[in-house]
Each structure stands twice: as structure tokens, then as C-alpha cells.
C-alpha positions in Angstrom: 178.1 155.9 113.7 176.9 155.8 109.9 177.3 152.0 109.5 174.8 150.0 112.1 177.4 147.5 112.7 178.6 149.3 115.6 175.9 151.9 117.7 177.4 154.4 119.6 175.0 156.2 122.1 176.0 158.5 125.0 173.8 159.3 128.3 174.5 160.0 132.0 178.5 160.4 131.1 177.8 156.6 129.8 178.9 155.7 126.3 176.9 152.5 124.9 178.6 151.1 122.0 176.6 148.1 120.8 177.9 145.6 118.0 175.4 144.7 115.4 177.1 142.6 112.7 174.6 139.5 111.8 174.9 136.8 112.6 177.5 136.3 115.2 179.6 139.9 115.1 182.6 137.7 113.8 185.5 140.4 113.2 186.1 141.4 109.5 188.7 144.1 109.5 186.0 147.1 108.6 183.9 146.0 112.0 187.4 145.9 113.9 188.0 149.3 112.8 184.7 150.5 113.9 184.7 149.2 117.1 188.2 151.1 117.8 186.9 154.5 116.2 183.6 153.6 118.3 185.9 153.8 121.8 188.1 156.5 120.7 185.5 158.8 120.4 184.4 157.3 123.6 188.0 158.4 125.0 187.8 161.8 123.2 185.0 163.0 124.5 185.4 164.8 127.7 181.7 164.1 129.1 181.6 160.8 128.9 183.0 158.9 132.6 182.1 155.0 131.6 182.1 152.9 128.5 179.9 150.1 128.4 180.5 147.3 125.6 177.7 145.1 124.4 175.9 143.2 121.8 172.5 143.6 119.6 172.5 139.9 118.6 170.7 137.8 120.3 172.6 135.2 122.6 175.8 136.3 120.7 178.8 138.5 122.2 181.3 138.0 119.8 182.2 134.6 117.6 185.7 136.1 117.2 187.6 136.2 113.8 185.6 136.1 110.2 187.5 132.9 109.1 187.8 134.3 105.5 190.6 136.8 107.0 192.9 133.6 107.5 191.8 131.3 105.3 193.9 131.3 102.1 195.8 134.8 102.9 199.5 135.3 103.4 201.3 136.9 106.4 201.0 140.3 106.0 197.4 140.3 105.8 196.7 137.8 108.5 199.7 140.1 110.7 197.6 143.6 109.9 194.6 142.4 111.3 196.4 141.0 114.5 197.6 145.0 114.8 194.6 146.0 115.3 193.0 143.1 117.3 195.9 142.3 119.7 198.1 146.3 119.8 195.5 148.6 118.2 192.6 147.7 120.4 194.8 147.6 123.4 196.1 150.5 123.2 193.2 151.9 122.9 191.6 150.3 125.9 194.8 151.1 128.2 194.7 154.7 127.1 191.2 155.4 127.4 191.3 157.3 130.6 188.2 155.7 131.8 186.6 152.2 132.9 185.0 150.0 130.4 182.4 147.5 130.9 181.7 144.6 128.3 178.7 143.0 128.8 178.5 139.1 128.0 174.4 138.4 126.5 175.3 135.5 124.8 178.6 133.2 123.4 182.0 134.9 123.6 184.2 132.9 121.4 188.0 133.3 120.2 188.8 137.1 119.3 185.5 137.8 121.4 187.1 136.4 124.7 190.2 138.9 123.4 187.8 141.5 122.8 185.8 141.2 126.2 189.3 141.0 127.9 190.4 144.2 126.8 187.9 145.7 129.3 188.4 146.5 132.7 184.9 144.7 133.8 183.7 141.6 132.3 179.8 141.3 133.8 177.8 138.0 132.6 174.6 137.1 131.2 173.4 134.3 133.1 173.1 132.2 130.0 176.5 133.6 128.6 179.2 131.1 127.4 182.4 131.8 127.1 185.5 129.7 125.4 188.9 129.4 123.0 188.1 127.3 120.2 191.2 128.3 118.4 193.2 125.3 118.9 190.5 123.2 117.2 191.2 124.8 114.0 194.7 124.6 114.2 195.6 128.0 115.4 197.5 128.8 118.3 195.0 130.7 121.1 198.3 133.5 121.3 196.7 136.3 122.7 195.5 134.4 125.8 198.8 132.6 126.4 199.7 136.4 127.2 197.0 137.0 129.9 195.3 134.2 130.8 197.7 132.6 133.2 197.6 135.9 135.2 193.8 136.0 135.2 192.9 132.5 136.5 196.4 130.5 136.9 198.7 128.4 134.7 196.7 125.2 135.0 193.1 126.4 134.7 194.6 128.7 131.6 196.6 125.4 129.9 193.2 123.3 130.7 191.1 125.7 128.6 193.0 126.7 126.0 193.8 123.3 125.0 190.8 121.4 125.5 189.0 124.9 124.2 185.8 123.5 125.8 183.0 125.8 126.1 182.3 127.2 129.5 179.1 128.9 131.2 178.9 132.1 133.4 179.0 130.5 136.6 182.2 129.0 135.4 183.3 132.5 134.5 182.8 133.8 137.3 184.5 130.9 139.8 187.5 131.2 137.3 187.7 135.2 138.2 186.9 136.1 134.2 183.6 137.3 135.0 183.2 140.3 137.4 179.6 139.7 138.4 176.7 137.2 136.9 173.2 138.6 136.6 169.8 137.5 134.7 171.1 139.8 132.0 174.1 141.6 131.4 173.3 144.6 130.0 171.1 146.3 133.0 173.9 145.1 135.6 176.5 146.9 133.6 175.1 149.8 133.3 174.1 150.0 136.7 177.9 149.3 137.5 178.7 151.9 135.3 176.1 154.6 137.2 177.9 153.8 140.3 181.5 154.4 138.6 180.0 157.6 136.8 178.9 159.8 139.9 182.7 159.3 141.2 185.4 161.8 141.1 186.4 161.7 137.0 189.9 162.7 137.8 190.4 160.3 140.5 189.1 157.5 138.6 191.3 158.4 135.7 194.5 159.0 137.9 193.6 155.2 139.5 193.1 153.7 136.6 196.1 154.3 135.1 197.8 153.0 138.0 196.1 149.9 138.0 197.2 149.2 134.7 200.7 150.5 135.4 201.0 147.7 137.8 198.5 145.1 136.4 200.4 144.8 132.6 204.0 144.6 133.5 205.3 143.1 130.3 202.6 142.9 128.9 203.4 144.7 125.6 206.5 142.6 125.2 204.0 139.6 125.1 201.2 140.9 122.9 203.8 141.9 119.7 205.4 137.7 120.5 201.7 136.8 120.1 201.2 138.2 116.8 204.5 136.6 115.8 203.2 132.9 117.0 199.5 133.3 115.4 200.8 134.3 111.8 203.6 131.1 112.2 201.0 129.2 112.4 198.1 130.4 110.4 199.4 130.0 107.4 200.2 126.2 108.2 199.2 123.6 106.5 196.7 122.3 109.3 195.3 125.8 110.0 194.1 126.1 106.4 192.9 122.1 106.6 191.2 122.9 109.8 189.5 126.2 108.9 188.3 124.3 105.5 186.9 121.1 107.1 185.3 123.6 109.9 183.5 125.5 107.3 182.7 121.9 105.3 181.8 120.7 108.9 184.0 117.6 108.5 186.0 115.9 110.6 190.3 117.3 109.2 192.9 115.3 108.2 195.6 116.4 110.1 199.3 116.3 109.0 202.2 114.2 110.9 203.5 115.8 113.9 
């Protein structure tokens, strides 16, 4: 692509798409929009089997949401960027039509752990870390109150979302978030994706979309009730306070519960 925030290269029916927004490939909405045109072309092109997702910055993933998209901004702003981070990019996912494969070098944080979700293979840097820091700020962790639960279980899901401690690969991968752990993640995933790639395309693609068919069962219903809760609550009084004293690295006054 033109901008180098998100690298798109294709070989081997592979599609690479790398993110390369300094320093920590937080989500404005312009890199959001990249990163979906990025795996539609991905999906459109016929030659392409396997789409593997990773980073260019060093021991980062993904730090998740810019803050400056919530801070200060009313509703309908904060509400057309959860479009495209919670329905655009998974529809996109769910229609591709083929497997994708994020690769975890680094800290996955917040919208990251959203983003990485939205694959159908998370494989792990062994120095990856992984968590949902939402709550600290104030904001609701909405998304994941979706799929977590049916990823790892209701009390492992509650424990991380509301103490939103940080978590390491082999962690990850105990929990069932993490498909494999290897030195790095990059090499392992695109070996995975080799493996996937020399496979019938049309049986792949005919499995796949079963596997979703059956794997998101309501899902929709609970992604567009997620959006509803996050923009409830980001424009709260404590989400602003929190997102200030985060950037002004102090400790926030909360209000009364």
C-alpha cells in the first residue's frame, strides 16, 4: 500500500500484511482503515490461500486505541470508530474465504487483543504479552465480554478483564488464546500458513465458513450491544478522568459510585 503504516506483500498464495505505525501501532481511524482495505484485497484476490497478520515494531503487536479518538469526543465519533473496529473488521475477517494468522512479536493490548482475535490463529512470540487494560481507564473491555467467555470460560474471562493484568505467552497459550508459542512468531506462522496453503483452496474455504457458521452463533447480536456499552461509557465522566491522568501518568480521582 502507498502509506507504510500498513505493508502488504503476497508470495506462495501468502498475503503478509505488516503494521508499521510508530511507536506502538495504536489505532487512529486512517490506520484502522488501512488495515481493513489491507485484508480485503487479501480476500479479493483469487491467488492468495492464507493471510498472515503481523507487526514491524519491535516487541509491539498492537497498543490498541489512539486515546485521542475518545478523549474529549462525543458519541458519534467515538460510535464510528467502534464500526469499523468491532462490525467492519469482522466482517471482513468472517467473509474472507480464507484462514488468517496474527502473529504476536511483542505486547498486544486493548483493541490489539480485539484485533488479534479477529483471526482464526493467534501464534505467539515467546516474549509476547497479551492483556485488557481498558477497565483501568474507565472504559468497559465490551468487545471481549462478547468472546471471551467462549474462548477460555466465564471465570478466567471475568478474572482478566477486571483485574486487566498483563499476561505472557505461556499464559496464552494454557488459557487457549494462543494457538502455538514459538521463539518468534513470525517464522512459525508462516510456516503454519505453508502447511494451510498447499491444501485444497475450495475445501478450506467451504470449512471455514462452516466453522464460523457454528463457532459465532449470536455473535453479531453481541458485537452491535458492545458498541452500545463502550460509547455509554466513554463519554463518562471517569473515562475522560482516567484517559487524562493516564496520559498525565497520575494516579485519577474517581467519581462516587
Amino acid at each position: 500500500m502507498d502509506d507504510e503504516q500498513v505493508r502488504y506483500a503476497d508470495t506462495d498464495h501468502i498475503a503478509l500484511i505488516t503494521l508499521a505505525r510508530p511507536p506502538l501501532n495504536a489505532f487512529s481511524i486512517a490506520f484502522l482503515d488501512q488495515i481493513i482495505a489491507a485484508l480485503r484485497r487479501a480476500a479479493a484476490d483469487p491467488d492468495v490461500r492464507v493471510v498472515v497478520l503481523a507487526s514491524g515494531i519491535e516487541k509491539m503487536f498492537c497498543a490498541g486505541l489512539d486515546l485521542d479518538i475518545i478523549l474529549g469526543s462525543d458519541d458519534p465519533t467515538i460510535r464510528a470508530f467502534l464500526n469499523r473496529l468491532y462490525i467492519e473488521l469482522w466482517d471482513v475477517q468472517r467473509n474472507m474465504g480464507k484462514p488468517t494468522i496474527a502473529a504476536v512479536d511483542g505486547a498486544a493490548r486493548g483493541g490489539g487483543m480485539t484485533l488479534a482475535i479477529s483471526c482464526d490463529m493467534i501464534i505467539a512470540g515467546e516474549h509476547a504479552s497479551f492483556g485488557y487494560p481498558e477497565i483501568n481507564l474507565a472504559l468497559p473491555p465490551a468487545i471481549h465480554f462478547a468472546h471471551l467467555h467462549r474462548i477460555i470460560g466465564r471465570y478466567r474471562a471475568f478474572d482478566l478483564l477486571f483485574t486487566a493484568r498483563t499476561f505472557d505467552a505461556s499464559e496464552a497459550l494454557t488459557l487457549g488464546l494462543a494457538s502455538r508459542v514459538a521463539r518468534e512468531a513470525l517464522p512459525e506462522a508462516m510456516d503454519a500458513a505453508r502447511l494451510i496453503a498447499a491444501k485444497s483452496p475450495a475445501a478450506i474455504t467451504f470449512s471455514r465458513a462452516a466453522f464460523h457458521r457454528e463457532a459465532d452463533r449470536d455473535y453479531t447480536d453481541a458485537v452491535a450491544r458492545a458498541v452500545d456499552d463502550f460509547c455509554t461509557l466513554a463519554t463518562s465522566r471517569d473515562a475522560q478522568e482516567g484517559l487524562r491522568a493516564f496520559l498525565e501518568k497520575r494516579k485519577p480521582e474517581w467519581s462516587e459510585a
